[in-house]
N, C-alpha and C positions, 0 to 999 in steps of 0.2 A: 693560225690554225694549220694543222697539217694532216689533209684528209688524204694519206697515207697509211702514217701509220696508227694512228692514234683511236685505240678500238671506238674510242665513247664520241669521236667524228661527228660534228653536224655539218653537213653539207647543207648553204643557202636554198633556199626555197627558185632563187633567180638562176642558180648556176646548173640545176639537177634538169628546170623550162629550155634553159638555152641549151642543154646538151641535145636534149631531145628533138629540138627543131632544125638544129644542126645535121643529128642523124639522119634525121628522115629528108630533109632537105638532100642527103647524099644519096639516100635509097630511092630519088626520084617524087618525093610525094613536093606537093607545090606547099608556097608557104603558109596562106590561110590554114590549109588543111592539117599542117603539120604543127602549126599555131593551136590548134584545136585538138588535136591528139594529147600534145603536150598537156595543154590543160585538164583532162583526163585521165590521161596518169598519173599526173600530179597531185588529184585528188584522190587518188587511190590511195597512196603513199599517205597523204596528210590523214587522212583516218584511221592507217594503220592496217591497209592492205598492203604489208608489205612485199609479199610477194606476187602482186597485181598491177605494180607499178614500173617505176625505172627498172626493178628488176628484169623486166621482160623483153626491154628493148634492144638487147642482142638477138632473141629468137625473132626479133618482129624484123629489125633488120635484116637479118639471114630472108626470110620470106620473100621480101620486096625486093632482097638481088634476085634470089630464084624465079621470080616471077609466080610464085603460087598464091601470093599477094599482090590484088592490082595499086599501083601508086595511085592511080589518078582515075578512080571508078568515077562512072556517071550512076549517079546512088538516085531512083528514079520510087516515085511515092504513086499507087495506083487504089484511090478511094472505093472500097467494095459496097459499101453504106455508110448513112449517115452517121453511128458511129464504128467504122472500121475500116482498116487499111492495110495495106500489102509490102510493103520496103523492099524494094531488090537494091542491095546491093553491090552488085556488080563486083564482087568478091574485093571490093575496097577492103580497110583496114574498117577492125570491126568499133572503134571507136564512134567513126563517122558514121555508120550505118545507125547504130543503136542512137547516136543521138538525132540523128535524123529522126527516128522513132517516136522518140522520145517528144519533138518536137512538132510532129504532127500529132499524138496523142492528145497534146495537151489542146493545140486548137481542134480537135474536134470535141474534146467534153467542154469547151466554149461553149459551143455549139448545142453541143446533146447531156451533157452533165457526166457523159461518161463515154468511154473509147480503149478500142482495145486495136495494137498494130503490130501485126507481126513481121518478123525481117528472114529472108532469105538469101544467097550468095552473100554471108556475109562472115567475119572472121573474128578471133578473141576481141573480146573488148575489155578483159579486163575486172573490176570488182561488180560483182552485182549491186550496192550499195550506192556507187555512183550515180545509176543511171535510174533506180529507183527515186532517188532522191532528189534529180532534175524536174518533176510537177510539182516538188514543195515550192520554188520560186515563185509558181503561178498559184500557190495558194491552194494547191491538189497533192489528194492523196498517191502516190505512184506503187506500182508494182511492176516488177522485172522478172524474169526469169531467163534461163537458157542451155541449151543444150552443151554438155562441157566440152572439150576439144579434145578428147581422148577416154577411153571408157577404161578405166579402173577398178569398177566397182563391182561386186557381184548382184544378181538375185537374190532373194532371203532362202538360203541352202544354199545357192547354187556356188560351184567353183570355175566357172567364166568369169572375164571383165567385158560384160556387156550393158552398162551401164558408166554414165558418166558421173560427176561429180555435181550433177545439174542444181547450181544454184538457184534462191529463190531471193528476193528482196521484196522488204516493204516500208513504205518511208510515209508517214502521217504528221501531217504540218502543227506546230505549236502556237502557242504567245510566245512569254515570255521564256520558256523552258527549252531547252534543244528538242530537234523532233523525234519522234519516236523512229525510230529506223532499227528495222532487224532483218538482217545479211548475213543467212548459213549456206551452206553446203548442204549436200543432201548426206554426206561422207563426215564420219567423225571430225576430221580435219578436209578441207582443201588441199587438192595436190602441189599446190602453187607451196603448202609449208612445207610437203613432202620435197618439192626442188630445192628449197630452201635449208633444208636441215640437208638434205646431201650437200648441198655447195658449202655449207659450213663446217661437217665431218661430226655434227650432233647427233647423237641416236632418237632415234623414233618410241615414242611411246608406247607398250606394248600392246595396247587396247586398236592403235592404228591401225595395222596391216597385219596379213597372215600367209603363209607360203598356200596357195591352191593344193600341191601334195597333199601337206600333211596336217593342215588346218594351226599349224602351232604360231605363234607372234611370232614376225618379224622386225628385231629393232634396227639391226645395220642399214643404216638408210644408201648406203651403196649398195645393197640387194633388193631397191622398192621395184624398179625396175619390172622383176618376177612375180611382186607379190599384190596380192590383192590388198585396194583400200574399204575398209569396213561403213557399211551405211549406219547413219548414225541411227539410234533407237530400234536396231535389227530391218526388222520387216515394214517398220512404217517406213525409215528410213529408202529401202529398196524400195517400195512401195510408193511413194513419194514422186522419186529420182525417175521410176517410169511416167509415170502421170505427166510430170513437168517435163520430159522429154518429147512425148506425144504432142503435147500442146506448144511446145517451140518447135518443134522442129517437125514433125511428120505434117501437122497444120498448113504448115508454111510450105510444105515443099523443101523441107532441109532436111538434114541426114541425121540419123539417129541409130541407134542398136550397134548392128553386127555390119551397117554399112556407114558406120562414121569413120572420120580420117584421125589417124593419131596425130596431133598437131606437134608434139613431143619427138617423134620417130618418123615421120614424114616431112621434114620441113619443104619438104616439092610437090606435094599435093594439095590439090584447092581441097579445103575443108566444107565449104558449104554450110556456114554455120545459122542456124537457126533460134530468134532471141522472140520476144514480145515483152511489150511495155503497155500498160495499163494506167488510164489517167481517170480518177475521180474527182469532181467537182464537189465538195461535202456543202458550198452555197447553196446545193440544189434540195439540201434539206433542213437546212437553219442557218442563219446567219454566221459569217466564216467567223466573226470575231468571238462570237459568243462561243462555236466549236473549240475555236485554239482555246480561249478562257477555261471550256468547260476540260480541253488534256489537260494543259499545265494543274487546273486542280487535282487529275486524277494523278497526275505524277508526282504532285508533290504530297498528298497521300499516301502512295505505293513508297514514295523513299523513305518516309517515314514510319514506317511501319516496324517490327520487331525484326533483329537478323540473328542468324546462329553466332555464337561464340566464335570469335575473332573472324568475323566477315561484316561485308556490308551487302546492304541493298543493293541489285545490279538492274538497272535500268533498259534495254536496249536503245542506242545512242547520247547515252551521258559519256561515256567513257573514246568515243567516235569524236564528238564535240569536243570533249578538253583535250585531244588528242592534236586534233584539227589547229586549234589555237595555239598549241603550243609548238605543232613545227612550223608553222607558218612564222611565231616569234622566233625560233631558236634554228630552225632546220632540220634537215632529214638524216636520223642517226641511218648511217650504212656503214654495214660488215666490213671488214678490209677485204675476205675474199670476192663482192661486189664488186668495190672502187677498181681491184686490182682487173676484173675482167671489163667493166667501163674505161678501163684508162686502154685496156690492150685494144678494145673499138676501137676508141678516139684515133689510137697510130693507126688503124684500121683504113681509116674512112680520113685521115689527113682533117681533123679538127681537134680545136684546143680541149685537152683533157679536162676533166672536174678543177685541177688545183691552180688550174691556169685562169678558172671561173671566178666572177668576182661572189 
């Protein structure tokens, strides 16, 4: 295989982990930690965030030389009630924070059948769908959300980007069926495609973005830069994007509005980013097995149902799930202009490139 040049490229699932722990290992972070990032991103990637994963680990590295990212936070958990909790932080990589969250979520709805924990000094982490999706383990519903790392977006009229991309997740455990998990943006698309279609030199969809001027589409994705990314559904969309801004981040003591950090234009300034994770117990009100029983029937009724001419039934996480299986068999298709900016790290940071990976 030659994940050079070769556009339809699978890169091993083992060689994309060891790059990453490699990296970060050079940006100071220790190896558990870095062990744990990895897996994180990884899993971005395997559902098909692709711009949520490997992709990001040249900005994440940049951070950690800057020091606007702490390598080695002391990520400290302060219980407010019985069920809720506090996360600092300590402007660690936002992977570790959020799952820290995530991980005290789940044992307090143990405990209480439900829990809600918000995180502060804390930094990207990445897909919302990942971290949603950590209480399905324990047999719990999860919800995620978080303030974005840079405001893009406008109010419904407005022509500011005072508004982030604030995603929302929600991830409900099955049987036999993959779980339900739906993971948007509060933005037609996430900026993370908008990075992505410029690193590629693909134009933008004209329903994406708009010049603030003059309200017309912007497709040259080398001009996103200037232009506003549109909320999805208009006003609920904008409408939405504040709500869930408030509630991560003003909550928490993080930054939000017109006093967030651009994590894109600033890579030397602490972001301060603001997340919460949500953990339901569904035992607390029928037994867990009869719940999964009782989705997988509904879903296998909703797939079966009538579709328009030449489409099918779209489930939220059928398509995450076959996605997930199949790079984990085959590997992580990546761009050449990716590999090409991972290989330039690699001599960066004096570790074995992708092709040198088994």
């Amino acid at each position: 295989m030659n994940v050079q040049t070769a556009k339809s490229a699978r890169i091993p699932t083992a060689a994309i982990t060891s790059l990453i722990v490699d990296a970060m290992g050079k940006a100071g972070v220790s190896k558990d930690d870095a062990v744990r990032i990895a897996e994180l991103m990884l899993e971005a990637d395997l559902i098909g965030a692709d711009a949520h994963g490997v992709f990001r680990l040249m900005q994440y590295v940049q951070r950690l030389k800057l020091g606007s990212t702490n390598p080695r936070p002391n990520i400290t958990v302060n219980r407010t009630a019985p069920a809720t909790a506090l996360v600092y932080g300590d402007n660690g990589m936002g992977h570790l924070v959020v799952a820290r969250a995530a991980q005290t979520a789940i044992e307090l709805a143990r405990e209480c059948g439900v829990a809600w924990v918000g995180c502060r000094m804390s930094g990207h982490a990445g897909a919302a769908g990942v971290y949603a999706a950590l209480p399905l383990k324990a047999d719990m519903v999860g919800i995620y959300s978080a303030v974005a790392n840079a405001n893009h977006m406008p109010l419904a009229g407005g022509a500011e980007p005072l508004l982030g991309t604030n995603p929302v997740a929600i991830a409900i455990p099955a049987g036999k069926e993959a779980p339900v998990v739906l993971d948007i943006a509060t933005s037609i698309v996430s900026y993370g495609t908008i990075k992505n279609h410029r690193l590629q030199n693909k134009p933008l969809h004209a329903d994406w973005m708009i010049d603030p001027k003059t309200g017309e589409a912007v497709t040259d994705p080398h001009k996103s830069a200037e232009a506003l990314l549109l909320p999805m559904a208009g006003y609920k969309g904008a409408g939405l994007a504040l709500i869930l801004g408030l509630l991560a981040g003003t909550l928490n003591g993080a930054l939000f509005g017109r006093d967030c950090v651009d994590f894109n234009a600033e890579p030397d300034k602490i972001t301060n980013t603001g997340q919460f994770v949500v953990a339901l117990d569904p035992s607390r009100f029928q037994p867990i097995d009869h719940f999964k029983a009782e989705v997988d029937r509904h879903i296998r009724e909703l797939r079966n149902t009538k579709a328009l001419p030449g489409q099918s039934v779209r489930l939220p996480g059928e398509r995450r799930a076959q996605r997930r299986a199949d790079r984990l068999r085959n590997g992580l298709p990546l761009a050449p202009e990716l590999l090409a900016q991972l290989d330039k790290l690699a001599a960066e940071l004096s570790i074995k490139p992708l092709r040198e990976r088994g």
